[in-house]
Each structure stands twice: as C-alpha cells, then as structure tokens.
C-alpha positions as a Markdown table, in Angstrom:
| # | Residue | x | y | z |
|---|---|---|---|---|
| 1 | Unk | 0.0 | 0.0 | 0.0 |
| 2 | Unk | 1.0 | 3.6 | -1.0 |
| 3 | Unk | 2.8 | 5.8 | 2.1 |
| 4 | Unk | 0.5 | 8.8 | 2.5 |
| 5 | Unk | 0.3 | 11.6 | 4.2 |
| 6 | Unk | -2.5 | 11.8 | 6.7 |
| 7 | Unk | -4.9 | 14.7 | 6.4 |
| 8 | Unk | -5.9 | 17.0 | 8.8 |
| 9 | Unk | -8.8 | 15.6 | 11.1 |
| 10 | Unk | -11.4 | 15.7 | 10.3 |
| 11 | Unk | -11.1 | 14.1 | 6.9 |
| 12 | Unk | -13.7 | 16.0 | 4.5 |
| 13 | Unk | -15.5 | 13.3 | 2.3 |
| 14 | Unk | -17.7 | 13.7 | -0.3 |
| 15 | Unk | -20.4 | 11.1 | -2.1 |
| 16 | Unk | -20.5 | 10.6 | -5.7 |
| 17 | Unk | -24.5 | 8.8 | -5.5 |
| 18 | Unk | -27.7 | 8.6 | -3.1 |
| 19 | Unk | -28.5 | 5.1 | -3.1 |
| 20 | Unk | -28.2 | 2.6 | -0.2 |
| 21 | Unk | -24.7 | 2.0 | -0.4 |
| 22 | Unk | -24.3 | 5.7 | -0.4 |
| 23 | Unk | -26.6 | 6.5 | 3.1 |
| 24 | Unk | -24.9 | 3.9 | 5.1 |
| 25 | Unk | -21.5 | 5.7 | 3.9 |
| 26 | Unk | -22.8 | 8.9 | 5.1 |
| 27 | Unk | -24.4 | 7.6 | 8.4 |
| 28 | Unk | -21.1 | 6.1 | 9.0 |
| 29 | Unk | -19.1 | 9.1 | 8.4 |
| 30 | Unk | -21.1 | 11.4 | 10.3 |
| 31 | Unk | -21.0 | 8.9 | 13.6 |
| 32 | Unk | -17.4 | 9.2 | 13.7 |
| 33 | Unk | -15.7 | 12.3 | 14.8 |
| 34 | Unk | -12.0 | 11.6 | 12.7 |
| 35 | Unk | -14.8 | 12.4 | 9.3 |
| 36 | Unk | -17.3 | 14.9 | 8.0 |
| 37 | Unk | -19.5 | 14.7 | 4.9 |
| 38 | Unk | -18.9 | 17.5 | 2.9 |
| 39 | Unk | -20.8 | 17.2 | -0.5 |
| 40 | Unk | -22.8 | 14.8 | -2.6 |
| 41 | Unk | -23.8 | 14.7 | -5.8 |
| 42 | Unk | -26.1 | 12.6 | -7.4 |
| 43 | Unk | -28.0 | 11.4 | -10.4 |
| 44 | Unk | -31.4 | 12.8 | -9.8 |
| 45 | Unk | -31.8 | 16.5 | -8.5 |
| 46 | Unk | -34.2 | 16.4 | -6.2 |
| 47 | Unk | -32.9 | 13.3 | -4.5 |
| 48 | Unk | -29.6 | 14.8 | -4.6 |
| 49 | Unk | -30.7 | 17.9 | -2.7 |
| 50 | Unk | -33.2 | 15.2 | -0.5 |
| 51 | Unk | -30.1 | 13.3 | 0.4 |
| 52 | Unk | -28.2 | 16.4 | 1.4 |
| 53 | Unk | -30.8 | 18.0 | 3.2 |
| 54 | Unk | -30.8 | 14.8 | 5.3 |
| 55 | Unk | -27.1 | 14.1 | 6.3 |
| 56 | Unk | -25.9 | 18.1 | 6.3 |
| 57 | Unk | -24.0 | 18.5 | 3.4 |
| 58 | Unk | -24.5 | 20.7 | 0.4 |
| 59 | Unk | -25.8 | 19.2 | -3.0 |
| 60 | Unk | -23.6 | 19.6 | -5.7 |
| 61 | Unk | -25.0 | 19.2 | -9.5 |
| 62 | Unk | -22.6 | 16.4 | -11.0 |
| 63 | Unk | -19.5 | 14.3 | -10.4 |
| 64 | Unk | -17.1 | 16.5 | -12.5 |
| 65 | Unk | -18.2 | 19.4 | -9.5 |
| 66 | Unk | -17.5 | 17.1 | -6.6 |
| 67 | Unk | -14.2 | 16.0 | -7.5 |
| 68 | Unk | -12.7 | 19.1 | -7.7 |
| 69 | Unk | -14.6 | 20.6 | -4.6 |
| 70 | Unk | -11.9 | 22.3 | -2.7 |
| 71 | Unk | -12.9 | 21.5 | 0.7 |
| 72 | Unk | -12.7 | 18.1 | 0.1 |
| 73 | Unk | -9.7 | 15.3 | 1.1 |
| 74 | Unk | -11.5 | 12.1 | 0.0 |
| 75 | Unk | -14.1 | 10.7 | -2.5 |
| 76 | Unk | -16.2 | 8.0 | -2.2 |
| 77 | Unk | -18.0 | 6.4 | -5.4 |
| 78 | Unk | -21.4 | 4.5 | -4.7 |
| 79 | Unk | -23.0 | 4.6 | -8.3 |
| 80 | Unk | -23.1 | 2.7 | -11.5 |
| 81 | Unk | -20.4 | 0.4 | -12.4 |
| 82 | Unk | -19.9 | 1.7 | -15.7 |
| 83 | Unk | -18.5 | 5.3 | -14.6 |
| 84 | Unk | -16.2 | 4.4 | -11.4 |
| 85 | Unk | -13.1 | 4.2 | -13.2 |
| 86 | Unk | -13.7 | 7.8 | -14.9 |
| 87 | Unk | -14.2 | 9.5 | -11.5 |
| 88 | Unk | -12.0 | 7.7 | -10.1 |
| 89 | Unk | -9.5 | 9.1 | -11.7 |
| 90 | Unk | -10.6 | 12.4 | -11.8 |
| 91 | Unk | -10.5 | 12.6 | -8.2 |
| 92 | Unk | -6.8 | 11.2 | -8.0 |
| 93 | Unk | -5.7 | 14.0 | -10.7 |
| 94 | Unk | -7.2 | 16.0 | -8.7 |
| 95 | Unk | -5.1 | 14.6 | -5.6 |
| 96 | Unk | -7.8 | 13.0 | -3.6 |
| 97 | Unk | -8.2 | 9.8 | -2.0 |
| 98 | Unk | -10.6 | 7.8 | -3.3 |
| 99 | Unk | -12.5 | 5.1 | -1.9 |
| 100 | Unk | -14.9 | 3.1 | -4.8 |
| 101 | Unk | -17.1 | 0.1 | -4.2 |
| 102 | Unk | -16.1 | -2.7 | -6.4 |
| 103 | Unk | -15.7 | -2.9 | -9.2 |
| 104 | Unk | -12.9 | 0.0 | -9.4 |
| 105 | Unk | -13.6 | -0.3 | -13.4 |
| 106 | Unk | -15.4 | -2.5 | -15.9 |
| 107 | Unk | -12.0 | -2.3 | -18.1 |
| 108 | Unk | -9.1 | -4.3 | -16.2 |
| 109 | Unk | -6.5 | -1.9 | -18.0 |
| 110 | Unk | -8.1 | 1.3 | -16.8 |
| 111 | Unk | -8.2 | -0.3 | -13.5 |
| 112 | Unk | -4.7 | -0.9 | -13.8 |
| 113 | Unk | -4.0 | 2.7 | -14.8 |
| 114 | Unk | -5.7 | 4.0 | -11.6 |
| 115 | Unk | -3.4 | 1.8 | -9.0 |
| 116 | Unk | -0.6 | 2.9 | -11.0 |
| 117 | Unk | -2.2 | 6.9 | -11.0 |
| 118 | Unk | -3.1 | 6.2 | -7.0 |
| 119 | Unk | 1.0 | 5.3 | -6.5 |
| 120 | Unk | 2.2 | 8.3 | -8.3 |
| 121 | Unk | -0.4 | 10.7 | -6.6 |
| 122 | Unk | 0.6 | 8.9 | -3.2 |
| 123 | Unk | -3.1 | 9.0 | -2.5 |
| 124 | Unk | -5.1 | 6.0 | -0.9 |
| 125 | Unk | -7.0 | 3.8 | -3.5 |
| 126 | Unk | -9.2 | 1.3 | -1.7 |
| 127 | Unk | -11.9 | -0.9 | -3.4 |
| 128 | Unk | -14.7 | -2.0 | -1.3 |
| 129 | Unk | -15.0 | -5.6 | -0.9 |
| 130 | Unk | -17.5 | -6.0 | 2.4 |
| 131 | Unk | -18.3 | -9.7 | 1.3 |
| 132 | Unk | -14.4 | -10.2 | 2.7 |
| 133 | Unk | -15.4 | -8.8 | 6.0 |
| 134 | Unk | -18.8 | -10.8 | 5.8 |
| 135 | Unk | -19.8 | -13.7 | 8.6 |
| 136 | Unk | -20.1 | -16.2 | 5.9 |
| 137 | Unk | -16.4 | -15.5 | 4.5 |
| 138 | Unk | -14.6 | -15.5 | 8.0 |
| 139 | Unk | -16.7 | -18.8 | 8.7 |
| 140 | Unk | -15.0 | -20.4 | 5.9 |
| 141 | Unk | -11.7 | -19.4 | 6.0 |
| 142 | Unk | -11.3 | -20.3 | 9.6 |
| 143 | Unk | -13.2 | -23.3 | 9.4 |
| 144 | Unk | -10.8 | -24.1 | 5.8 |
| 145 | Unk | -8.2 | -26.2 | 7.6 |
| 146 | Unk | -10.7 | -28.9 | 8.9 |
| 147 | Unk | -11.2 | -30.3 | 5.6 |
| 148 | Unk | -7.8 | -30.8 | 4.9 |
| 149 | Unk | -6.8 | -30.3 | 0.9 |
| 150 | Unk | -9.4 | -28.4 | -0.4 |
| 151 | Unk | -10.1 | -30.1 | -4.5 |
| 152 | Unk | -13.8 | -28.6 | -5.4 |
| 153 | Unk | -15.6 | -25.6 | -4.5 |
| 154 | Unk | -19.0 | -24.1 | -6.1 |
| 155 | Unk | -20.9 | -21.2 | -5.2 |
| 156 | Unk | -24.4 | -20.6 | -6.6 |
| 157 | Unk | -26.3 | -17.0 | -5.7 |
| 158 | Unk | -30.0 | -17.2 | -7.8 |
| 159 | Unk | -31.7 | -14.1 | -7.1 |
| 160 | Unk | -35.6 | -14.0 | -8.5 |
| 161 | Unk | -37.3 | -11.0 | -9.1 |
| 162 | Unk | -40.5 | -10.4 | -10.3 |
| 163 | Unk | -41.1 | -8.1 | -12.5 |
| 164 | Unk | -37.5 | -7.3 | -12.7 |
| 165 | Unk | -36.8 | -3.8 | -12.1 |
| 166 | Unk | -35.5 | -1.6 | -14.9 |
| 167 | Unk | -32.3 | -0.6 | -12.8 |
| 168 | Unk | -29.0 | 0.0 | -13.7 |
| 169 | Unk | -28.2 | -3.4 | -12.5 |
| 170 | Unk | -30.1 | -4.7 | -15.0 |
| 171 | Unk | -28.6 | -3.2 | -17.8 |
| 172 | Unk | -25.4 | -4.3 | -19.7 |
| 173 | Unk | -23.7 | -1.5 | -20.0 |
| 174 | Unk | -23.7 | 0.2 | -16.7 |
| 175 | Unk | -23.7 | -3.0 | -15.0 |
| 176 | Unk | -21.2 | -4.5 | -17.3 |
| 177 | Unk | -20.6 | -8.3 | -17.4 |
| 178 | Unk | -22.3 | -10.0 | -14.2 |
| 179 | Unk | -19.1 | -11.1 | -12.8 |
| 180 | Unk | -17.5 | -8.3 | -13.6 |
| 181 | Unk | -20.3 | -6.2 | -12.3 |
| 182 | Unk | -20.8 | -8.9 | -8.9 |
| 183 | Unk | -17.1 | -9.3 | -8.4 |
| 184 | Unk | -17.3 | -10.7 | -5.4 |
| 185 | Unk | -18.0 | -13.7 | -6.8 |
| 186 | Unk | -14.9 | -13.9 | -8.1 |
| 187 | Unk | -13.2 | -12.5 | -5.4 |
| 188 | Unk | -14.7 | -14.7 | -2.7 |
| 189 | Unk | -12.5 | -17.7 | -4.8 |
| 190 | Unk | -9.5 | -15.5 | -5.3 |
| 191 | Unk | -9.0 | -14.5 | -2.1 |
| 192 | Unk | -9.7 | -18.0 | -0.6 |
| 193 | Unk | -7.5 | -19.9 | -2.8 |
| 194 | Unk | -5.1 | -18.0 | -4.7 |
| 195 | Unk | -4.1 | -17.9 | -8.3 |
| 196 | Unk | -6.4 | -19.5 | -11.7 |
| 197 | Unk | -4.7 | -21.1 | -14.4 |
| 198 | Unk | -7.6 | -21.5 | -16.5 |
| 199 | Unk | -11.6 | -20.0 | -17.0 |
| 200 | Unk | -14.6 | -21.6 | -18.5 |
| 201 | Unk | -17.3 | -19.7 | -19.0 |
| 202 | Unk | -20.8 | -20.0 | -20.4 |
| 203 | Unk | -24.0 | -17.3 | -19.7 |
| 204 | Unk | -27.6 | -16.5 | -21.4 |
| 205 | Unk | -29.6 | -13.3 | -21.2 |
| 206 | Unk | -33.3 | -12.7 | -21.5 |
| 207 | Unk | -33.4 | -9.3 | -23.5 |
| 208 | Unk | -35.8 | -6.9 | -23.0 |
| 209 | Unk | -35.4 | -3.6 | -25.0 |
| 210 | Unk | -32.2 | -1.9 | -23.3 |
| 211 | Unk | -32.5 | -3.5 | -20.0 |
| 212 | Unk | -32.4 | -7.7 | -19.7 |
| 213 | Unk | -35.5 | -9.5 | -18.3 |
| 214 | Unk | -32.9 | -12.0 | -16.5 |
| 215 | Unk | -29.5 | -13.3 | -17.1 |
| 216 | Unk | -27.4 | -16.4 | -15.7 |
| 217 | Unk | -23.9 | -16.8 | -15.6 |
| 218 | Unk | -22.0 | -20.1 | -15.0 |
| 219 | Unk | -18.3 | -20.4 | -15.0 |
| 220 | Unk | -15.7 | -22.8 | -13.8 |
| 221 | Unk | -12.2 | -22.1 | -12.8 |
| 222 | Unk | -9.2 | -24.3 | -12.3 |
| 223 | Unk | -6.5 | -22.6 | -9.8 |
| 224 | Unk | -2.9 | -23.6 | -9.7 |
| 225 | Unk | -3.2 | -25.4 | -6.1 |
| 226 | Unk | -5.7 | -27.7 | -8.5 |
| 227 | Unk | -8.5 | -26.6 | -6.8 |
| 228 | Unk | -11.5 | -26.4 | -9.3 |
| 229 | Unk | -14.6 | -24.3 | -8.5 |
| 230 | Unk | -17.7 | -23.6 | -9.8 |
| 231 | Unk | -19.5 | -20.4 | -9.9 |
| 232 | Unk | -23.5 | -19.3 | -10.8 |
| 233 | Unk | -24.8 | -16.3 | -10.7 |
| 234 | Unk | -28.3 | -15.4 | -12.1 |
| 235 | Unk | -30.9 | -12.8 | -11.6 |
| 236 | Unk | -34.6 | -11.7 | -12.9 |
| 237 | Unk | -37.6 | -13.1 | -14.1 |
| 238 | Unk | -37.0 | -16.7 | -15.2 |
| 239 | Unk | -35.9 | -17.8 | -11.8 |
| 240 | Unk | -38.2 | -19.0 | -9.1 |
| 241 | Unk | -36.2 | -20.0 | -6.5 |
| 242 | Unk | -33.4 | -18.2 | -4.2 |
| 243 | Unk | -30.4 | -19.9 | -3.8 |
| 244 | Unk | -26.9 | -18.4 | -1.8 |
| 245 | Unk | -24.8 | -21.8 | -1.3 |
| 246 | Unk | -21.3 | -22.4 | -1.0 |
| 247 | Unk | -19.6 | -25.6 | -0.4 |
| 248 | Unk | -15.7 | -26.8 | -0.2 |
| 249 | Unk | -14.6 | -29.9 | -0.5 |
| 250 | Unk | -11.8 | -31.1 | 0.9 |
| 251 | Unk | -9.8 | -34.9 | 1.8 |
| 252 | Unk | -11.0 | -35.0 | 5.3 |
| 253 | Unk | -14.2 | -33.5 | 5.1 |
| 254 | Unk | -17.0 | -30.8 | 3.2 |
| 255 | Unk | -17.9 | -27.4 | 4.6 |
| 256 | Unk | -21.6 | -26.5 | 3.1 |
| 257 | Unk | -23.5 | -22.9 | 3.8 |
| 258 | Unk | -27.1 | -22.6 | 3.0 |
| 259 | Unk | -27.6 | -18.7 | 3.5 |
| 260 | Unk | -26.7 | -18.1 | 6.6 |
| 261 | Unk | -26.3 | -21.7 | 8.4 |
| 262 | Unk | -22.8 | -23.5 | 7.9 |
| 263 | Unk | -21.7 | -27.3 | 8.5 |
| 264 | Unk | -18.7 | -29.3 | 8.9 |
| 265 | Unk | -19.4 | -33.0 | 7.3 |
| 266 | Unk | -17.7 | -35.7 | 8.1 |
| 267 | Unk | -19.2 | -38.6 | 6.8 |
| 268 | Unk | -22.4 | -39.4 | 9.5 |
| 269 | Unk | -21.1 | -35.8 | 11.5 |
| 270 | Unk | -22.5 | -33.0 | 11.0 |
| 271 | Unk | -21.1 | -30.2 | 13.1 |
| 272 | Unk | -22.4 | -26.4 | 13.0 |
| 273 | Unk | -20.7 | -23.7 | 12.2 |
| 274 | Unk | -21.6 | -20.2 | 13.6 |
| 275 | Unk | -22.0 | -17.8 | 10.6 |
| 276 | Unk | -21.6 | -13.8 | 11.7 |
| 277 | Unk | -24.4 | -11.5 | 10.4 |
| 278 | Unk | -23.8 | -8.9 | 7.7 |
| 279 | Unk | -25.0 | -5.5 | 8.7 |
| 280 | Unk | -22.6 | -3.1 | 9.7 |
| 281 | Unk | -20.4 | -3.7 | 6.9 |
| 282 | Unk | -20.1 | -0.8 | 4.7 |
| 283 | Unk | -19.0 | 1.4 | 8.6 |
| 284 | Unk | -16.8 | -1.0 | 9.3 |
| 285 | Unk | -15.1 | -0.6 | 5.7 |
| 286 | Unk | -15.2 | 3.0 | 6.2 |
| 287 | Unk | -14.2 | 2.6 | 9.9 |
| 288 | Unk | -10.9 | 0.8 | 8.4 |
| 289 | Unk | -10.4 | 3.2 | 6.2 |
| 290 | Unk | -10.3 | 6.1 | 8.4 |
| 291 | Unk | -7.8 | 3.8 | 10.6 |
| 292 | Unk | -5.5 | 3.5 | 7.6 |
| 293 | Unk | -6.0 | 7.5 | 6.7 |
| 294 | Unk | -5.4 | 8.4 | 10.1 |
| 295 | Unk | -3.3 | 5.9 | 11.6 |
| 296 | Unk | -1.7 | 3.9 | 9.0 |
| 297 | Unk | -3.1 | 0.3 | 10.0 |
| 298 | Unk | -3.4 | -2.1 | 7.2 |
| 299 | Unk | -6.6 | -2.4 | 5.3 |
| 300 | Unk | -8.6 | -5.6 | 4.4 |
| 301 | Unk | -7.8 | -5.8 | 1.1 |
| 302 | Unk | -5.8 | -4.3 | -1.6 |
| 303 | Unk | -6.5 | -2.5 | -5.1 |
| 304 | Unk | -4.0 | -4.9 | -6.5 |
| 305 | Unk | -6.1 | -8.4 | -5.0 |
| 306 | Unk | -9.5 | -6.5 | -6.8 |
| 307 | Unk | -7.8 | -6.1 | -9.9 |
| 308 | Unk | -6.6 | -10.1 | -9.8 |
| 309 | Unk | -10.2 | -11.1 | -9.4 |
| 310 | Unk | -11.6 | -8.1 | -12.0 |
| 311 | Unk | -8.7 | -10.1 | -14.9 |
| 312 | Unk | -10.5 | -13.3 | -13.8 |
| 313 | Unk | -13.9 | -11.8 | -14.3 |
| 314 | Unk | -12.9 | -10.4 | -18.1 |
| 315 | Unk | -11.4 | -13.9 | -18.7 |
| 316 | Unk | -15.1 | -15.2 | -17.8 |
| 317 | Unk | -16.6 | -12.8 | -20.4 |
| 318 | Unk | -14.1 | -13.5 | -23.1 |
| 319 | Unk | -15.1 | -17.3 | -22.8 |
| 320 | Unk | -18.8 | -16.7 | -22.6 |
| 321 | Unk | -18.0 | -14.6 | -26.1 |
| 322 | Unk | -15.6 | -17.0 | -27.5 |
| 323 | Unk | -17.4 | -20.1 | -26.1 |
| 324 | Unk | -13.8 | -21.8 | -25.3 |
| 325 | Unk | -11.7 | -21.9 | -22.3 |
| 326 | Unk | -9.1 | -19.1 | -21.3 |
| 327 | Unk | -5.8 | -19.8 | -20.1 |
| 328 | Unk | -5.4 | -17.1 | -17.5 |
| 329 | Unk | -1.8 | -15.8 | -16.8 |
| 330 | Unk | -1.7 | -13.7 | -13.6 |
C-alpha cells in the first residue's frame, strides 16, 4: 500500500450517489468524529438535494463538480459500475483519495491505470469488498483447515425477481458483465485460494429492449493449487427459487452454507458452524479506512487483490464470447 500523508482531522469526504450504499457511507461518516461529509452529488436532482438535506452536506449538480470541490480530502463512489473508473481518476488528478465500491472499473486496464495513477499521486486507493469482512467468508476461511486439501468448490447465488426492475443493475452496459459487475464472486475464490490457471465460462440473457429481463452466468475455474470451483450467478424473471450456497470440498471433510447456516461434514457428523451476520459492513469498511488514513493500520484488502479477481472476471466474459476456455496468466 501507497505511504500517504495523513490529512488534517477531520477528513472531509464527499459522495458521488444517493442510493443505499451511499446512506450507510454517510451515516457512517457522520457517527465518527475523525470524518465529515462535505458534499454529494447525485443522479437525480431532487434526490440529490433530499439526500443532502438529510445528512448536512451541500448538493452539488454532477460528479465532474465534486471532485474538484476544494474543501474536500476524499471521495467515495457509490454509483453505477460503468462510470467508477472515470471518477475515479478524476478525483486522483485532482489529488484525492478515493474510496470506490467494487468494481474500481469495468476495463481491467483502466483499472490498472488507476493503481498505477493512486502510487504516483501517493493517494489512498481502496476498493470495497464487504463480502471479505462478511460472517459467511470468516466462517469459511477459519473453518478451511478442517477439511484438509481443499479439491472442489462451487458457489451458486440465484436471485428471482418479479417483475424485474428496470435498474442500472439490469442493464449491460452500466452494470457490465455480471461477474464483472458482482465481483465478489470472483473475489470470494481468489482471495480464498489463490491464483487461476484456467476459465470456463458459459452465460444467457433474456433481452428486454435496453435492459435484460434475466441473465445467468455459469463459470468454472481451475486454480494452480488444482482446486476447481464452480461459480453461478443469475438474476430476474426466469428464476423462481433463491439460492446463496457455497460448499468446499476437501480430503477430510465438506464445509456446506445454505444462506446463513454452515456445516462441517464428516461422513455421519455433522457439526455447525456459527456464521456472523452482515449489517454493519459498509462502517466497518469505512471505519478501516479512516484507521489506515489516520493511523496507517493495514486495510482488508488491496487494489491490487480486486484487480486479480476483475482479470479473472474479463477472462469469464471472453469465454462466454468465444465459447472456449481461457488460459489465465496472472
């Protein structure tokens, strides 16, 4: 991570969107006294101003104003996939630290570009990945050395909705290819077990004018350990059935979540794991990145790991385009 210099307290942040992701930034900012919400712009006007009204800051009219707001030492980016990499790096040319949720771009190059534009700028560059501070992802990784050598892993998420919403998320090019666009996915596997030598990759989309009805997305990775995993993701209309499962299998035994209730196996055993809760997340992200501003502790997780996972996620959407197998060289 980047040596930086730590601002003067308290840090003045500013919000690029109004959504959920957005209000749980500012509630978390505003309950900590090393931070202050500044500024926010958004995508609607009236929101905008609603949003600002509501958490004290002022409403600016668009993203290009925000960045360069003077008063401002960091920007946070909670809005559509498809333009985080272009404000990200107007707010590191315009030296401030930046804080995006994932992905940091749809484009692994950009994304490259802006860890390389961060290191220059010697400004912090963190991408959000909650799903790493999640109860689910801790319950694996510590329960991971029970099942000895770890050979298959498969996570399925099936999300129906009905009718599905006409949403940014459900529109190609804002959302951008759905692992790209729901890295942690990928991320989840990268971060458990390492490097992927090869990518499979197969999906299918239900078009409906410039938004898709549904789409599922299915693809299997080989890492170099040997470890093969299996990951489905699908959303919309077609589906009617919610699904969030993960399972490892290992030589000595099979860990297995349905939503939030985990097992050990071992053959006729069948041992519980406790699985932490998920609210509170997006403070505690911002809570560790007000430590590392601050104070210099570590963070969670570094540009660099989200960019791995984001390469992995393209290779998915060059085989689903190709219909053949990538050979993936980190």
């Amino acid at each position: 991570m980047t040596q930086i210099n730590t601002p003067s307290l308290p840090i003045r942040a500013g919000l690029v969107g109004t959504g959920f992701a957005a209000k749980l930034r500012a509630e978390a900012l505003q309950s900590d006294s090393r931070s202050r919400l500044v500024a926010v712009s958004g995508h609607t006007p009236e929101k905008t101003q609603e949003f600002a009204r509501n958490h004290e800051a002022i409403a600016l009219d668009s993203w290009q104003q925000l960045v360069e707001h003077p008063d401002l030492d960091l920007v946070i980016i909670c809005t559509i996939n498809r333009d985080h990499g272009a404000i990200a790096q107007a707010a590191l040319e315009a030296g401030k630290h930046v804080v995006v949720e994932y992905p940091l771009s749809l484009d692994p190059v950009e994304a490259e570009s802006l860890i390389a534009l961060a290191e220059a700028q010697g400004k912090l560059l963190h991408v959000e990945h909650i799903e790493l501070l999640g109860g689910l992802h801790q319950a694996l990784r510590q329960a991971l050395p029970e099942i000895g050598n770890p050979f298959y892993a498969r996570y399925i998420t099936i999300m129906p909705q009905h009718p599905a919403p006409r949403r940014w998320t459900y529109h190609p090019e804002q959302f951008g290819f759905p692992f790209s666009g729901a890295l942690s996915r990928i991320q989840r596997f990268t971060d458990l077990f390492g490097n992927v030598t090869t990518v499979s990759c197969q999906s299918r989309f239900w078009e409906a004018a410039d938004y898709y009805k549904a789409c599922l997305c299915t693809t299997q990775l080989r890492f170099t350990n040997n470890l093969i995993a299996e990951v489905t993701y699908g959303k919309g209309e077609v589906f009617w059935q919610g699904l969030r499962n993960f399972e490892v299998h290992g030589e000595q035994g099979t860990l297995v979540f349905e939503g939030d209730q985990g097992s050990l196996i071992r053959g006729e055993e069948r041992i519980p794991i406790e699985v932490g809760g998920r609210r509170g997340l997006f403070g505690k992200d911002t809570g560790m990145v007000l430590d590392y501003l601050v104070e210099g502790k570590p963070l969670y997780v570094s540009a660099t790991a989200s960019l791995y996972a984001l390469k992995v996620a393209d290779a998915a959407r060059q085989s689903a385009d190709m219909g053949e197998a990538i050979a993936f060289w980190p």
